[in-house]
C-alpha positions in Angstrom: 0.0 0.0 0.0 1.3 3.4 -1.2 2.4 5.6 2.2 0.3 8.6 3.0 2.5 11.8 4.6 1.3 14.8 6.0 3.1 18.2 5.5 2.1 20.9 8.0 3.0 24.3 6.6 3.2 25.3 3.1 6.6 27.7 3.6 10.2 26.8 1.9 10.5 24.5 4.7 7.3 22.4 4.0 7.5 22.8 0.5 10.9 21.7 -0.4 10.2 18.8 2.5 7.1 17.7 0.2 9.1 17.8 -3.0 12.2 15.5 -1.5 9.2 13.0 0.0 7.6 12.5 -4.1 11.5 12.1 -5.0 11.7 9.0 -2.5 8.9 8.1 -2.1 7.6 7.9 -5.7 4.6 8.8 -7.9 2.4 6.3 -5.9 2.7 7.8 -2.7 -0.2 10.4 -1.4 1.3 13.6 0.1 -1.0 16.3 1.6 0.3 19.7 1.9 -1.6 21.4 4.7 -1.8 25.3 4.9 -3.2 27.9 7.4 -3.0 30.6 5.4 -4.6 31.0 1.7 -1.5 30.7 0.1 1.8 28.8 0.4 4.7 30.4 0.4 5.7 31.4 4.2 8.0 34.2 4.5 8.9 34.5 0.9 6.3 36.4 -0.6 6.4 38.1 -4.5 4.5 40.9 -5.8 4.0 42.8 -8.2 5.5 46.7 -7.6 5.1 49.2 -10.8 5.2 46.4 -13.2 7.7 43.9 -11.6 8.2 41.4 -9.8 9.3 41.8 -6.6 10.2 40.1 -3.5 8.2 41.4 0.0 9.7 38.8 2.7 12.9 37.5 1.9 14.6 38.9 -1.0 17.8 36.7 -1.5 19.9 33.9 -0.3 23.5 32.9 0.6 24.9 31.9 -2.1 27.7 30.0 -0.6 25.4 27.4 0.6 24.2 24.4 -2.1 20.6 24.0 -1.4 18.9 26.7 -3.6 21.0 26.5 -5.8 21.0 22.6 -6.3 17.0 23.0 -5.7 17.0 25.2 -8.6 18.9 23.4 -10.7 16.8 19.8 -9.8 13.7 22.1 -10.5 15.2 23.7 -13.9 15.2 27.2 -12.7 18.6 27.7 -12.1 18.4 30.3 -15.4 16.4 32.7 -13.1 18.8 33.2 -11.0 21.0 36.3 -10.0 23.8 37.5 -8.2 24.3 41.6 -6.5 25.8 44.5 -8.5 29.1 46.7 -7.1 27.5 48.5 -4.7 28.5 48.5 -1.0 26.0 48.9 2.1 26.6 51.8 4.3 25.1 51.7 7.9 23.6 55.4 9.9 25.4 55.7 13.4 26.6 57.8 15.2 24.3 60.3 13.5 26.3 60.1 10.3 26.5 57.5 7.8 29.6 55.6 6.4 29.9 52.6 4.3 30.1 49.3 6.2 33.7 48.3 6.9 34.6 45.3 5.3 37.1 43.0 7.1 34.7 42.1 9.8 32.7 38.9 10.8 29.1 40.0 11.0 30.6 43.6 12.5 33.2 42.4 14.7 36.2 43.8 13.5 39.1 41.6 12.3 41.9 44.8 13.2 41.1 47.8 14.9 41.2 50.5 11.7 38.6 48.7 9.4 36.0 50.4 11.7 37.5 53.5 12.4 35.0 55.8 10.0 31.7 54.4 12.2 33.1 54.4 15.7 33.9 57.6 18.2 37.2 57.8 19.2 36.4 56.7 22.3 35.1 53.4 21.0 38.1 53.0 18.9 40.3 53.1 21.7 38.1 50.0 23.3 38.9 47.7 20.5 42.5 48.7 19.8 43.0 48.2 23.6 40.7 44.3 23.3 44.6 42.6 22.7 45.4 43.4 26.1 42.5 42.3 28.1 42.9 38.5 30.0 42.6 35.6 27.1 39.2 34.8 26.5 37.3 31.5 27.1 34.2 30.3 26.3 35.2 26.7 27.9 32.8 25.3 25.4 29.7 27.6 27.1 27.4 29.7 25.1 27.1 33.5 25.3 25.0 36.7 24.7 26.4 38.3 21.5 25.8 41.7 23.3 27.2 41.0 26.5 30.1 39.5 25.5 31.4 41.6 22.9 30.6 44.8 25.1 32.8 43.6 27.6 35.5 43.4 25.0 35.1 45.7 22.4 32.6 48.1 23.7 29.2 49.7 23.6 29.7 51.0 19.8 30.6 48.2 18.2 27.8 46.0 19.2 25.4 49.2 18.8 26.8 50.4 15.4 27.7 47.7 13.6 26.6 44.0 15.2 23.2 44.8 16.0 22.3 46.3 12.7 23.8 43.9 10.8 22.0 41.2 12.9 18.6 42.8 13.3 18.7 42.6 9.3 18.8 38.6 9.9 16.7 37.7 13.1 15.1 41.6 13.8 16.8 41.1 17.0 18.5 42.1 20.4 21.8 41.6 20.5 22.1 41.6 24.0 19.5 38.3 23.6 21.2 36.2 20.5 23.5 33.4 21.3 26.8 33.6 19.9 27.1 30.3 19.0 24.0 30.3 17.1 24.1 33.5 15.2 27.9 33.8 14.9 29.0 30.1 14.6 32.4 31.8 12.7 33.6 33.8 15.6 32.8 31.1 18.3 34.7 28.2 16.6 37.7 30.5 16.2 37.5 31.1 19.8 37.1 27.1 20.5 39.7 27.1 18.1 42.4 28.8 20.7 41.9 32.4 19.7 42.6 34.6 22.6 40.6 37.8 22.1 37.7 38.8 19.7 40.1 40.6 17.4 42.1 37.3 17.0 38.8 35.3 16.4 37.3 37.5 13.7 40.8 37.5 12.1 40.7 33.9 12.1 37.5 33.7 10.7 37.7 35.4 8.1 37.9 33.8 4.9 41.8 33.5 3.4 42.1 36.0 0.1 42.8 34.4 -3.0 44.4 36.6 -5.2 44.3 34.8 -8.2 40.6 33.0 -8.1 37.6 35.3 -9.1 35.6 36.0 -6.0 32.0 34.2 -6.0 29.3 35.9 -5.3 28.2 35.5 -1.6 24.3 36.0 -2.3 21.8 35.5 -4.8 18.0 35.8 -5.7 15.6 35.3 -8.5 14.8 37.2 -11.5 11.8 37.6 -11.5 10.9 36.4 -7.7 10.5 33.7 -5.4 7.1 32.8 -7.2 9.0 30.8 -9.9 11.0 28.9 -7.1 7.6 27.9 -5.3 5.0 27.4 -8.2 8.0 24.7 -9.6 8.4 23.0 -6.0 4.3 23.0 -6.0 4.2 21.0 -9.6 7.2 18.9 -8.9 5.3 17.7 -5.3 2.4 16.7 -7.0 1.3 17.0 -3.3 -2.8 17.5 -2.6 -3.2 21.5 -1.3 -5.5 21.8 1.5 -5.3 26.0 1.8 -7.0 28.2 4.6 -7.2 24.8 6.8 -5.6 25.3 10.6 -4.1 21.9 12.0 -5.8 21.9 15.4 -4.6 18.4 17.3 -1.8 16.0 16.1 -2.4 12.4 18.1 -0.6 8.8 17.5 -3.1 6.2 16.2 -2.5 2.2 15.9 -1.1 2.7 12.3 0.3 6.3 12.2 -1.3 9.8 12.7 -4.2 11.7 12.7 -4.6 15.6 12.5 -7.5 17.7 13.0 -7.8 20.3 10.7 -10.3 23.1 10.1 -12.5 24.7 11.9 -13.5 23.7 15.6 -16.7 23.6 15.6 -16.8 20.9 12.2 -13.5 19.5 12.0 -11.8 16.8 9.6 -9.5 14.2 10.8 -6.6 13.0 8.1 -5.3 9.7 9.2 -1.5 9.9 7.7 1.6 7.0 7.8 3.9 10.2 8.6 4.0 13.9 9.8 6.1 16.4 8.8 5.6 19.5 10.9 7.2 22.3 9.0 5.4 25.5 11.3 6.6 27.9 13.2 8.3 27.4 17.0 4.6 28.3 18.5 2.6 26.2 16.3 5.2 23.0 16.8 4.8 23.2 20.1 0.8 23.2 20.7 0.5 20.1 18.4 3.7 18.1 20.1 2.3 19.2 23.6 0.4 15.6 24.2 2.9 13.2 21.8 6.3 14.7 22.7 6.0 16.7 25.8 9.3 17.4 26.1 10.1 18.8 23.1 6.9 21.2 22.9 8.0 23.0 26.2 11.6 23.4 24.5 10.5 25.2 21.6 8.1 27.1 24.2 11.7 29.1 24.9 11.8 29.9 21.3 10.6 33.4 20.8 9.7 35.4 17.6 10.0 39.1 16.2 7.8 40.6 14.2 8.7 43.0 11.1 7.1 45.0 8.2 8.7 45.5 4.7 7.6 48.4 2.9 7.9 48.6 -1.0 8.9 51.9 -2.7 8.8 52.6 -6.6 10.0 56.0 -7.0 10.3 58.0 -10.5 13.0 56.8 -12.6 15.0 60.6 -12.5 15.7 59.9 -9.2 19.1 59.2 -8.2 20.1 57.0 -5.5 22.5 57.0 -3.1 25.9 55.3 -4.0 25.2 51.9 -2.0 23.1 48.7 -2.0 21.1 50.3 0.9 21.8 51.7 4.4 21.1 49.8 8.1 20.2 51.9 10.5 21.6 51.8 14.0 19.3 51.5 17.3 18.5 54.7 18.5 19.6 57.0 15.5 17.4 60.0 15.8 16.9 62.6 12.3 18.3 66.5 12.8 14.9 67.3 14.5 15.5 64.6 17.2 12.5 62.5 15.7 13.7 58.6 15.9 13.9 56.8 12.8 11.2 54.1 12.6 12.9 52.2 9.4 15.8 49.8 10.4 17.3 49.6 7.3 16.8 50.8 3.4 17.8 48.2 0.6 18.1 50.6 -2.7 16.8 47.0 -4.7 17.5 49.1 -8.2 21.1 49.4 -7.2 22.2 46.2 -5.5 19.8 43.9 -8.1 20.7 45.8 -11.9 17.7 43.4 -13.1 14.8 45.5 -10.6 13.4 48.6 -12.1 9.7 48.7 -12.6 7.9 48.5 -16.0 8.7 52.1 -16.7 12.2 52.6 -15.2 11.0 53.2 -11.6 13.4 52.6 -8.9 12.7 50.5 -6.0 13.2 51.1 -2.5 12.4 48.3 0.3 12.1 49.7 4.1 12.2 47.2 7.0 10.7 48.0 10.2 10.7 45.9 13.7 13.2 45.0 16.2 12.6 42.5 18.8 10.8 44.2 22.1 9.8 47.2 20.3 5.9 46.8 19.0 4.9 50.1 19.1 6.3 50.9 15.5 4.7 47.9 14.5 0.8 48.9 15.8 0.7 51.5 13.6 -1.7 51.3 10.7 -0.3 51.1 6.7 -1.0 54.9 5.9 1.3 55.9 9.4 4.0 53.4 8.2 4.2 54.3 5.2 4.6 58.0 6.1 7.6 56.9 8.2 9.5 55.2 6.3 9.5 57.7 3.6 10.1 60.6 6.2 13.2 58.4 7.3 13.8 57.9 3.5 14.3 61.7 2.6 16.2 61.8 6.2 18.5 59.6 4.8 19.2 61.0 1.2 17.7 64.0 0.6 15.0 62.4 -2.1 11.4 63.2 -0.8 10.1 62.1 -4.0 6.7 61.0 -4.4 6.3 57.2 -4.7 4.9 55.9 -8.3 3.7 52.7 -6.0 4.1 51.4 -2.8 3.0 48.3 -0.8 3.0 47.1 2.9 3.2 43.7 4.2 3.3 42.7 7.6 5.4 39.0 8.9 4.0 38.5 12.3 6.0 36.8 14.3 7.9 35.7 11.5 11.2 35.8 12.7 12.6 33.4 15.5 15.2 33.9 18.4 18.1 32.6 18.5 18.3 32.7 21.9 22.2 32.0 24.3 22.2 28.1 24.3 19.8 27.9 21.0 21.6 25.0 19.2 21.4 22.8 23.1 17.6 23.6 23.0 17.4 22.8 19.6 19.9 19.4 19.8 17.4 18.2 22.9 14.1 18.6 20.5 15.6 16.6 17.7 16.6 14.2 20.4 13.2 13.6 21.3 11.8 13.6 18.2 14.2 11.1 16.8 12.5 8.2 19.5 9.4 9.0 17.6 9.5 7.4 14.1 7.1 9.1 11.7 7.1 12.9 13.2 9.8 15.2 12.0 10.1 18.6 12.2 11.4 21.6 9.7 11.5 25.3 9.7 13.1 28.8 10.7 13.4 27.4 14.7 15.9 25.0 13.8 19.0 25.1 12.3 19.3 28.7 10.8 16.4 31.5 9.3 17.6 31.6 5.6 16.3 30.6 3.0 18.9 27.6 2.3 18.8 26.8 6.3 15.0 26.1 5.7 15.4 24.0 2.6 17.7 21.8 4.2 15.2 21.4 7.7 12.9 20.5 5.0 14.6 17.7 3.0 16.4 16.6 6.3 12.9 15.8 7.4 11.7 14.2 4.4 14.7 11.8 4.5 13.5 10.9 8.7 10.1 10.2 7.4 11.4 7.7 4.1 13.6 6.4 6.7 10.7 5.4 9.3 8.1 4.4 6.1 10.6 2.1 3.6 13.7 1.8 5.5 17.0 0.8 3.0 16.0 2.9 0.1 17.3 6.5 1.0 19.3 8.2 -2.2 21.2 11.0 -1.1 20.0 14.4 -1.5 21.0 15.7 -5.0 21.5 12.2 -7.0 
């Protein structure tokens, strides 16, 4: 008899877990994608913004990682795919704005004078001053990002150049990441024997190689995410169930059965195998009565909410000269008003390919950092007035907008919280005694968009394993 698999979410994670289970499990096999909202998709999101297409949750990938592009490749789209222009980013703090220094991992400087231009003297002085401080160990322990590095390096760093660059990944607090989950580079160069957090970022950053081309560290998609998932839908050839909540997940004699729909008329799904691909939240109310212990540790797991605002602005504007600008907590305009924007990506100067149908520019705004919601109760119109307001701060252009669009990711982005990959490591644990129940998504093992692929197919592989045991291929063949 042909196996029967649940997939619970219909985001990378769930999507890219139902395209590796029709791969090994075969045409036979019944797969039924199960989906909250009213469309799949999750967190990557594709519009249309003055004629193009354009990306409204996550915009591009690391490159440097072989799941999209191996995905796109199995799923013959890898011709849609693109890499950045020239332009640098350049980061608002200390009321001025500077281009972001290179040589440093995730803001940490590798030497001293690569962050010179963003910090005060005063702050400079910190870090040139880091070498003679006791050696540092982390004895294998986990740390706040924050903490640790403002004992070390001081205040500016973290606030000028580590938490902007990480609130662009997890719209967080420094002060609340874990080190080893959000920079795994600096921490294994510490384990490694590095003595100070110079010496680790040094250590960690990648060797030059003079006489090899440099590769591109990110990419994206022409003309959007929307190719990517409408190919992973077709080459499922899993049954959609849209607009259907999963209310109760419970172990039957043969397998499992979900609830779905609505409370008061609900449908049962009896199903060989579960893959939960949902956020931390939603995992843990349906493992709360099969696997206890895991639901209360993703109960730590906490999430950020963000906005993303879409600008096409006339084509005789002229940008700045950058890829986009983050902005640092607490930057205030000339007036003393605080910025509500955290960071600007100018999309028509770090993607050539993105300029609307008549030669518009566009302009995406984030907004959201963890623990601050009141920017985030405001309605569309306020937003939107904002972030332009910001905008002008920020370049001078107070054009008006051809188009504009905003979307809202509650809760969309989880925290990687100090001793994240232990919390993590004792969920897997627990799920692993339960054959038939996997899990994929964001909370796991990293928030891009490869990260989530990888949960995805990783859990696909647990549930072949469990349902025809011996046949596995390994991803990619």
């Amino acid at each position: 008899m042909a196996p029967r698999v649940a997939v619970v979410g219909g985001g990378i994670a769930g999507l890219a877990a139902a395209h590796r289970l029709r791969r090994e499990l075969g045409p036979q096999a019944e797969i039924v994608l199960v989906e909250q909202a009213s469309r799949v998709g999750g967190k990557l999101r594709t519009v249309e913004l003055a004629g193009r297409s354009y990306d409204v949750g996550a915009e591009a990938f690391l490159a440097r990682r072989p799941e999209v592009l191996r995905l796109a490749d199995e799923l013959g789209v890898a011709d849609d795919v693109v890499h950045p222009g020239g332009f640098s980013a350049s980061v608002r703090a200390g009321s001025r704005t500077r281009r972001l220094p290179t040589g440093t991992v995730m803001g940490v400087p590798a030497a001293p004078e690569s962050v010179r231009d963003v910090l005060s003297d005063a702050g400079l002085s910190l870090v040139r001053a880091e070498k003679d401080l006791p050696p540092l160990r982390l004895e294998g322990a986990d740390a706040s990002v924050g903490e640790l590095l403002r004992g070390r390096v001081g205040d500016e760093v973290v606030d000028r150049l580590v938490e902007p660059l990480l609130g662009g990944v997890y719209a967080g607090d420094a002060n609340r990441l874990g080190l080893r989950a959000t920079i795994p580079a600096l921490a294994a160069a510490l384990d490694g024997g590095a003595e100070s957090i110079i010496a680790a970022a040094s250590s960690a950053l990648p060797k030059p190689k003079p006489d090899a081309p440099k590769p591109p560290v990110f990419g994206a998609f022409q003309n959007g995410y929307r190719r990517l998932i409408d190919q992973l839908l077709i080459a499922a050839d899993a049954q959609l169930r849209l607009g259907l909540p999963v209310r109760g997940l419970t172990r039957t004699e043969s397998g499992w059965r979900l609830e779905i729909g609505a409370a008061p008329s609900p449908e049962f799904l009896d199903v060989d195998g579960v893959v939960l691909a949902v956020p931390a939240p939603a995992a843990r109310r349906l493992l709360q009565d099969v696997v206890p212990s895991a639901a209360a540790k993703l109960g730590e797991v906490e999430l950020a909410s963000m906005i993303v605002v879409g600008l096409a602005l006339p084509a005789d504007v002229e940008l700045p000269d950058a890829s986009g600008v983050l902005i640092a907590r607490g930057e205030r305009h000339d007036d003393g008003t605080p910025f509500t924007a955290k960071a600007f990506t100018f999309s028509s100067n770090k993607w050539p390919h993105l300029r609307g149908a008549n030669g518009e520019l566009l302009v995406r705004g984030s907004v959201g950092r963890f623990g601050e919601t009141a920017d985030l109760q405001l309605d569309d119109a306020e937003v939107l007035r904002r972030v332009r307001t910001d905008f002008a701060e920020l370049t001078g252009i107070a054009a008006q907008p051809v188009e504009s669009t905003v979307v809202r990711w509650g809760g969309g982005v989880p925290q990687y919280g100090v001793g994240h990959l232990d919390l993590i490591a004792d969920v897997e644990r627990a799920l692993s005694d339960v054959p038939g129940l996997a899990l994929a998504g964001a909370a796991l093992h990293g928030v891009g968009v490869p990260a989530c692929i990888a949960t995805g197919e990783s859990a696909a592989m647990d549930i072949t394993r469990a349902l025809l045991p011996g046949t596995l291929r390994e991803v990619g063949r």
